[in-house]
N, C-alpha and C positions, 0 to 999 in steps of 0.2 A: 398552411402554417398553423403550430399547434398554436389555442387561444389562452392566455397564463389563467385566468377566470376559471375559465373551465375546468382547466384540470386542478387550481387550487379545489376547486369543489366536490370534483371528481374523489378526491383523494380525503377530503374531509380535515382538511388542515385547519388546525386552531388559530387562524389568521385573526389579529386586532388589530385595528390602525390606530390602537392607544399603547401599543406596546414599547419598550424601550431599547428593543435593537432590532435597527432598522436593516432589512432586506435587499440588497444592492442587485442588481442585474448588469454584469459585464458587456451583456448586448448594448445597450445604450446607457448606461449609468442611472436609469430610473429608482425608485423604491417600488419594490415588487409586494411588499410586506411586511409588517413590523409586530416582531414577535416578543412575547412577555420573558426576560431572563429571570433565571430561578434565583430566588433569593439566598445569598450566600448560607444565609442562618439555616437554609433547610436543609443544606449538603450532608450536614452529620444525620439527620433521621434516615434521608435516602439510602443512604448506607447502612445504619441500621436495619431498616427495612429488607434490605436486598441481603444481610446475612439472617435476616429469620426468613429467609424466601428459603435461601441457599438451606439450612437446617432439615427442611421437606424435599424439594427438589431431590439432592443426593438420594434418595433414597425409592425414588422413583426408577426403574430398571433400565439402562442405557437403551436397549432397544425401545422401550416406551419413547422417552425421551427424544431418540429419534425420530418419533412418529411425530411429533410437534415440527420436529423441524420440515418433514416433510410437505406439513400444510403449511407452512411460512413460505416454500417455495412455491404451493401454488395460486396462495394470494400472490404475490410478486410477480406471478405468468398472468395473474390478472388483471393486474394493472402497471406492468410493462410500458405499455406505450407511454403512460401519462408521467412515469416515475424517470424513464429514460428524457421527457419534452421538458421535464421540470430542472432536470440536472443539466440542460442545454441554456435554461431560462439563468439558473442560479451560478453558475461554473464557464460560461460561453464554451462549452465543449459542440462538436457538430451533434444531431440528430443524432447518425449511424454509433457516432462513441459513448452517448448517453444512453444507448439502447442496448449496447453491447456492455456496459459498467454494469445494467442491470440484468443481465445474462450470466455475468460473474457470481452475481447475487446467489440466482436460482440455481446456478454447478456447483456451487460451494454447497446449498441444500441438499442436492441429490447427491454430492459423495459423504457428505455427512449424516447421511440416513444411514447407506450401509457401512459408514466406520463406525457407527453405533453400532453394531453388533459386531465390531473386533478390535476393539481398547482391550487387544492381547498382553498379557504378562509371560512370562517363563518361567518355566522347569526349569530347577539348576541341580547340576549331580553334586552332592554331600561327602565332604572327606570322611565325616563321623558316618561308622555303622550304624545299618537302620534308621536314618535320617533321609527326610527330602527336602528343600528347598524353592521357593519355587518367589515370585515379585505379583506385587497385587497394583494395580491403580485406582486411585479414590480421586472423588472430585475433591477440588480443590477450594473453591470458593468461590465471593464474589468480584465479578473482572471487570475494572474501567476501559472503556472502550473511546479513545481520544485522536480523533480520524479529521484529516487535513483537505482546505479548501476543495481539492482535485478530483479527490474520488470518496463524494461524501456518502454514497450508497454502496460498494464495493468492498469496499475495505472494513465496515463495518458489518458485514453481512460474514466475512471471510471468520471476524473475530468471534464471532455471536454464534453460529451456529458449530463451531467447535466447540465454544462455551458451553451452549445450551447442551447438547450431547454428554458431555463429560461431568455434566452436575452443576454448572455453575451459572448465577443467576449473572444478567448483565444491567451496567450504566450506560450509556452512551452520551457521551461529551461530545457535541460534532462541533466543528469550526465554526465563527460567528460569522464566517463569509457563505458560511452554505450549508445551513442547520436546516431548510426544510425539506432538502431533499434526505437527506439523515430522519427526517421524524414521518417522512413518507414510507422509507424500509420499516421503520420501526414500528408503524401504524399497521403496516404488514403483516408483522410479529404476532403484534396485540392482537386482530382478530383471528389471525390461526389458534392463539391463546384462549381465546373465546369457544372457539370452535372444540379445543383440546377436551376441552371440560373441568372440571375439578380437581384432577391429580395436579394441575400446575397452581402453586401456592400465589396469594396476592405479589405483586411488586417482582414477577419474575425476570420481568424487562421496565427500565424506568430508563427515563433522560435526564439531562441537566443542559440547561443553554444558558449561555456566557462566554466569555474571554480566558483569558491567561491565569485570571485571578482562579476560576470555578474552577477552573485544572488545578491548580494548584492544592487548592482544599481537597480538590477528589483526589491525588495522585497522595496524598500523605495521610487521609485517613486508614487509619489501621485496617480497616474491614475489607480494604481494595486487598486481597489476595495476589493477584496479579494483573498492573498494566501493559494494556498494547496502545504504546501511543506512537501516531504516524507525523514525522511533522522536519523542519529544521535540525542540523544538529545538536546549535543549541541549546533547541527546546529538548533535546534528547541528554544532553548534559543534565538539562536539569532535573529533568524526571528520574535519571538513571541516580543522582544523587539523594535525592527524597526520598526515592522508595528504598534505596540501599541502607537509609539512616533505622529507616522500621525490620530490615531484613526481608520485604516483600519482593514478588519475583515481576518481572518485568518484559514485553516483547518492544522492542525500539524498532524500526521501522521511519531512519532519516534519510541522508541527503544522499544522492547517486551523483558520478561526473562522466558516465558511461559512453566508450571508447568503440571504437571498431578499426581494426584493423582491414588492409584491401591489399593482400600479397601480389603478387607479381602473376598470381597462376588463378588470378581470380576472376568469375565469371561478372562482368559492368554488367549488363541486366538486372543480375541478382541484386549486385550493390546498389543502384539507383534507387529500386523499388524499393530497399531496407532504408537505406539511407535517407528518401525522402520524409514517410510516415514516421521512423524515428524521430527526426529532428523540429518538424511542423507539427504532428500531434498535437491536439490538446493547447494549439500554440505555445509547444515546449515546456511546459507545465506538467510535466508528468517527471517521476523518481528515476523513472525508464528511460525518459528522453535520450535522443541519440547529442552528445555534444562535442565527441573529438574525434578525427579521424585520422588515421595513421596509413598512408599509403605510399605505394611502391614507387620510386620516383619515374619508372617506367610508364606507369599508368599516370602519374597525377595531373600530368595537363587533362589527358582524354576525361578522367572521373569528373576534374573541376567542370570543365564544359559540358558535360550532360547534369551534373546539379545543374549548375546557374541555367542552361533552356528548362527545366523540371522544374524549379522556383520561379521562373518567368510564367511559367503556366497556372500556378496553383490561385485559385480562385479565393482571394479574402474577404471577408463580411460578413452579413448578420447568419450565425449557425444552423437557424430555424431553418434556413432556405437550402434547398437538398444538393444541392450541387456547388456549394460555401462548403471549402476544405481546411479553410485556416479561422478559426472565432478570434475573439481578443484577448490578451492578458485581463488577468483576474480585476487589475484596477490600477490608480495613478501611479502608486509605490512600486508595483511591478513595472510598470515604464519607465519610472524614473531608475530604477537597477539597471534595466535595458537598454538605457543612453550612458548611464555613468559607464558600464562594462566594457562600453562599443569606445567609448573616449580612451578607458585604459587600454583597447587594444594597441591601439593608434599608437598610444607613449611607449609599449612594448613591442612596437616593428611589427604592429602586425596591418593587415591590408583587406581592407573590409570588400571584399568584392562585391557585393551584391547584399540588397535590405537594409532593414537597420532604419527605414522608418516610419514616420505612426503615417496614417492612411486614414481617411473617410470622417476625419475630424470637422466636415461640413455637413454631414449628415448625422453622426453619431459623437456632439463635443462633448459629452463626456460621457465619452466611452474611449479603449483604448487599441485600436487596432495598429497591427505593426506589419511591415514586411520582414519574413524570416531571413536571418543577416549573414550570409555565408563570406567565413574570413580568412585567410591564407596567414597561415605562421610561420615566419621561419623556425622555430622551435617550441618546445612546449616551455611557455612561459608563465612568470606567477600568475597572474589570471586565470589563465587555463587550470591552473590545480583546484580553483573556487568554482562551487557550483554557483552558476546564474539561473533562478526560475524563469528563463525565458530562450526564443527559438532562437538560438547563437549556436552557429557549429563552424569548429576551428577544426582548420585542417591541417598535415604538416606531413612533410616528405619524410620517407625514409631510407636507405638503401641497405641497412643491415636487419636480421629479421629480430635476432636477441634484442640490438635497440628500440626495436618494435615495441617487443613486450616491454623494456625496461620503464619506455614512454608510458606505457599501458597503466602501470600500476604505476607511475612514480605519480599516485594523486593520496589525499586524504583517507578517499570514498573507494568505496568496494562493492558495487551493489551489480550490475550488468554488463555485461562484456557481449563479444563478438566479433568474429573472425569471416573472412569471405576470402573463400581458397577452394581450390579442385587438387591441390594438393595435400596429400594423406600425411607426411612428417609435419607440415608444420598444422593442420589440424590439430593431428594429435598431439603436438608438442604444447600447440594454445591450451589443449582441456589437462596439461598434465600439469604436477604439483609445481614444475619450473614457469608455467604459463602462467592464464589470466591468473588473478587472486581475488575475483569477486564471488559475492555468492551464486552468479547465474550465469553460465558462458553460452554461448550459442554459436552455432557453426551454420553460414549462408543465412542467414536471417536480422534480422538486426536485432537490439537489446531491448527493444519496447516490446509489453504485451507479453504477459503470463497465466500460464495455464493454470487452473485450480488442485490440478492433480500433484505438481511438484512444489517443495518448502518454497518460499517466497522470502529471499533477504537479502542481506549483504555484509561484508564484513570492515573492520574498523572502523571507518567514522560513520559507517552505514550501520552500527548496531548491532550485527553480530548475529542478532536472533532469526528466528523465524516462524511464519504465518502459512498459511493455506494448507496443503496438501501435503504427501507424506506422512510421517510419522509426527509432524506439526503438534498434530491431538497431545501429544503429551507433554505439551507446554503448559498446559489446561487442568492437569491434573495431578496431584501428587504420587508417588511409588513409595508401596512398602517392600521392603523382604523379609518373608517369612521364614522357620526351620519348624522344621515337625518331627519332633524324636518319639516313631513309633515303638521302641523297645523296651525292655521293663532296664536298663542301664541308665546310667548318665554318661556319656563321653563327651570329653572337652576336645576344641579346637586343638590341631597343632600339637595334637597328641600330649596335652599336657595333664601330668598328673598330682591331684592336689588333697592331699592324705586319702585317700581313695580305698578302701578295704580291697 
């Protein structure tokens, strides 16, 4: 079992045991560390700072740029183990899922190496003679990076290194439930920055640690060009309002209530294994989390009853330990959501089969471990439209397959979908414009766990925007279009003539 000591030191963490927000660990509720929060007053120089970074940077050649990022990715190959055992210490995630958050890390590096050299623009064909046209991308500025309890290395790495590539210096605001694994990537950074040498200006990567309040001052300072903040809807309300007041550009990255469908022609193998890690993950604490399931009523006793034996099995307790596949909710608040939701099932006719309660409170009293609560609905009811950050997966018969999908979308959130079928019409019919309406559909697989290669989001209460992979880069950066009239003439648009000899 990794030693918290060690790898604090390993890592070179600015740990104070005089500092003013203190360090929680989900494994047993201890103080793991108490870190100094940045002083509200300093938030406007930081920002300052990071646009006279940003002033230099830009001007550094994107492939350069990408060479920074590629030594961020191999500090991070180097201290992987310790970054992944600290995100198990700070997050109660297992081992294997802290090691793999930090693997997302160093993919998002290596494909941002080489999309530094193609932040492509286009050729456009010109109605006026002897004209061309063509769109430029410029960096943009500097990007608050505002990344929630779950995935405090991950998601910050996805923001940052797209940043970095396209000109723009970074903030990173991490959660106050799990800032040092955020200042361990970040620490990452800094020495690949070190190593860079001199083309990267002071202040090209800075932190701010704090609450709601720090976010706030960061998210409405003018300098913030554009936020990626990952978090509640709420909290996505609010940011999305602040930063609209300044006219600033924004990536939201909220709440998921992601579905799966299990047709009539679907392979149960495939489905248990999706369905399991979906729904237990991260003890359901992921955006990805698997939380409703829509199945064929032909199947649903057989599905129910291979869950409930596969939840009978799943080993819970401390994450450290390599063969522990469920850790704890993040803390008290998260359990007290986890009982109040399991109460309204009950008032809404629903029938908690299995879980739904805390465990190992003789060993670990404060800490919060749960069994994952598998619930049978007669319908999709108001509760089920609410995301709950916790391992709750409601299931609900269906025999029509359109009501399938109607169930599917009739939620707030639009973030991950998922179909399990051997049959080709209603595949295709799930990934076509009449199907899911999230940002991520998947066929035989479930909705947890995404590749760095494709955008990452969701749509309507989900934000809308997107992160990682794809064409993502140009979120990051501003577009001009240019015209170049090589001719010795002037012609106007639209063939218009305006006393013209």
């Amino acid at each position: 079992m990794p030693h918290l000591r060690n790898i604090l030191e390993d890592l070179e963490l600015p740990i104070d045991g005089n500092g003013d927000l203190s360090v929680i660990s989900p494994i047993d509720g201890s103080t793991i560390a108490k870190v100094f929060q940045t002083p509200l007053n300093d938030i406007s120089q930081i920002a300052e700072r990071s646009q006279a970074a940003f002033l230099k940077w830009r001007n550094i050649p994107a492939p350069r740029r990408g060479e920074l990022v590629r030594l961020w990715g191999e500090e991070l190959r180097a201290c992987k183990e310790q970054i992944g055992a600290l995100i198990s210490f700070e997050v109660g995630k297992i081992l294997q899922e802290g090691l793999g958050e930090v693997q997302e890390a160093i993919d998002i590096c290596d494909l941002c190496v080489g999309q530094s050299r193609q932040l492509f623009g286009k050729t456009i064909t010109s109605e006026r003679p002897e004209h061309r046209m063509m769109e430029q991308w410029h960096p943009l500025g500097p990007v608050a990076i505002i990344t929630a309890f779950n995935f405090p290395c991950a998601v910050f790495a996805w923001n940052a290194a797209n940043a970095l590539i396209c000109g723009d210096p970074i903030i990173l605001k991490p959660s106050e439930k799990s800032p040092l694994s955020g200042i361990a990537t970040l620490n990452a950074l800094l020495r690949a920055i070190d190593k860079f040498g001199d083309e990267a200006p002071d202040d090209l990567a800075q932190v701010i640690i704090g609450g709601t309040t720090h976010s706030k001052s960061l998210v409405s300072n003018p300098h913030m060009a554009l936020v990626s903040a990952t978090g509640s809807t709420d909290m996505g309300r609010s940011v999305a309002l602040s930063v609209a007041q300044r006219f600033g550009r924004r990536i939201l990255e909220l709440g998921g209530n992601n579905a799966m469908i299990v047709t009539a022609h679907a392979n149960l193998d495939l489905a248990v294994r999706a369905i399991v890690f979906g729904a237990v993950g991260t003890c359901g604490q992921r955006c990805t989390s698997l939380r409703r399931i829509f199945v064929h009523s032909s199947l649903s006793k057989e599905l129910l009853n291979r869950i409930e034996q596969a939840y009978a099995s799943l080993k819970i307790g401390n994450p450290l330990n390599e063969d522990t596949l469920v850790g704890p909710l993040i803390d008290k608040a998260a359990f007290e959501k986890f009982q109040s939701t399991l109460n309204r099932v009950k008032s809404e006719g629903g029938e908690v089969r299995s879980g739904g309660e805390r465990v190992l409170q003789d060993v670990y009293s404060e800490a919060y471990y749960v069994t994952p609560a598998l619930v049978k609905m007669p319908t999709q009811t108001a509760i089920m439209r609410e995301e709950t950050f916790a391992p709750i997966l409601y299931i609900v018969d269906y025999d029509d397959f359109d009501n399938a999908i109607h169930l599917h979308n009739d939620v707030p959130q639009g973030l991950s979908s998922c179909i399990i079928s051997d049959n080709m019409q209603e595949v295709e019919y799930f990934l076509s414009a009449n199907g899911s309406d999230c940002g991520i559909a998947n066929v035989n697989m479930g909705p947890s766990g995404a590749e760095i290669g494709g955008a990452f989001g969701g749509e309507k209460e989900t934000g809308g925007d997107r992160e990682t992979g794809s064409d993502a880069w140009r979120n990051y950066m501003r577009r001009t279009t240019n015209a170049i009239n090589y001719s010795h003439d002037m012609p106007l648009a639209q063939g218009i003539s305006f006393g013209q000899d």
